[in-house]
C-alpha distance (Angstrom), angle and dihedral (degrees) to the residues before:
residue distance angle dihedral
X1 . . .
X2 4.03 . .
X3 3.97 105.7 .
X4 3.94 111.3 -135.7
X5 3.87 109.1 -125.8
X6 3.48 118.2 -161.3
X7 3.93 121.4 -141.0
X8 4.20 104.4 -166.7
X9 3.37 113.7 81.1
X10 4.10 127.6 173.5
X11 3.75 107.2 -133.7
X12 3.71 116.5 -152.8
X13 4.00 119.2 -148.0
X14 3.86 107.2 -136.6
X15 3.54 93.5 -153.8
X16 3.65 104.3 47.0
X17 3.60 103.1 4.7
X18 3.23 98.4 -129.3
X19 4.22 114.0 161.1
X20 3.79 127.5 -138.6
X21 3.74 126.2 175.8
X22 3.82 106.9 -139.7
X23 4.07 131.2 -171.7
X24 3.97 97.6 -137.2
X25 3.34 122.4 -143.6
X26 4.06 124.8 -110.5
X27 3.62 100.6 -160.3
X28 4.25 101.8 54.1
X29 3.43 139.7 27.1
X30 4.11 121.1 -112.3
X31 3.27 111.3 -133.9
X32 3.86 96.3 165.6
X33 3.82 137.7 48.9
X34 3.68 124.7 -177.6
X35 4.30 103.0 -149.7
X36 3.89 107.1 -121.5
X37 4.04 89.5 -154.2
X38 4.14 99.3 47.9
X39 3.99 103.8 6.4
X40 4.14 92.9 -117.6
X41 3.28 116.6 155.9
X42 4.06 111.9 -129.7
X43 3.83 125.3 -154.8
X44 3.44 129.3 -175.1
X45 3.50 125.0 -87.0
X46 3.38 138.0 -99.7
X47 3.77 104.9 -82.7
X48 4.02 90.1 10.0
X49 4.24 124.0 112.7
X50 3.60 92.2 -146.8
X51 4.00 142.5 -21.4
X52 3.21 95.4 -82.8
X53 3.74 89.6 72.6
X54 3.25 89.8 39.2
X55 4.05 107.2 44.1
X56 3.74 101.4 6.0
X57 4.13 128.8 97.0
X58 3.63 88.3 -138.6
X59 4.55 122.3 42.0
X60 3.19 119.7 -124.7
X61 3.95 112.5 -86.1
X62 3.87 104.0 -110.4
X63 4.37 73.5 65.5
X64 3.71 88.1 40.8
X65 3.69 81.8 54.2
X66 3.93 109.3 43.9
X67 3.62 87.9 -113.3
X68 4.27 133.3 122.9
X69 3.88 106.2 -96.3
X70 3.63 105.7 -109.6
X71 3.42 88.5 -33.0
């Protein structure tokens, strides 16, 4: 059975909460994300592969996947 990974994910800014809907990428990791609403730069965190699974609705799909992220 094929899993269905889902590539838009809403990332939340935890200093202004500002929301962006993002198409993640499948082929590297994103480690950085400039805030559209207050310009902060967001890393992932501690324990996290990326922002998505750290400020996103939706994990990045190597985690969608059961797989190491970018690993």
């Amino acid at each position: 059975m094929t899993k269905t990974v889902m590539l838009e994910s809403t990332v939340t800014c935890p200093e202004c909460g500002h929301r962006e809907t993002e198409v993640m990428p499948t082929d590297a990791c994103q480690w950085f994300y400039e805030c559209r609403g207050c310009g902060t730069l967001l890393k992932p965190l501690p324990g996290d592969c990326c922002v998505y699974c750290s400020y996103g609705t939706v994990p990045c799909p190597p985690i969608q996947l059961d797989e190491k992220c970018c690993g």
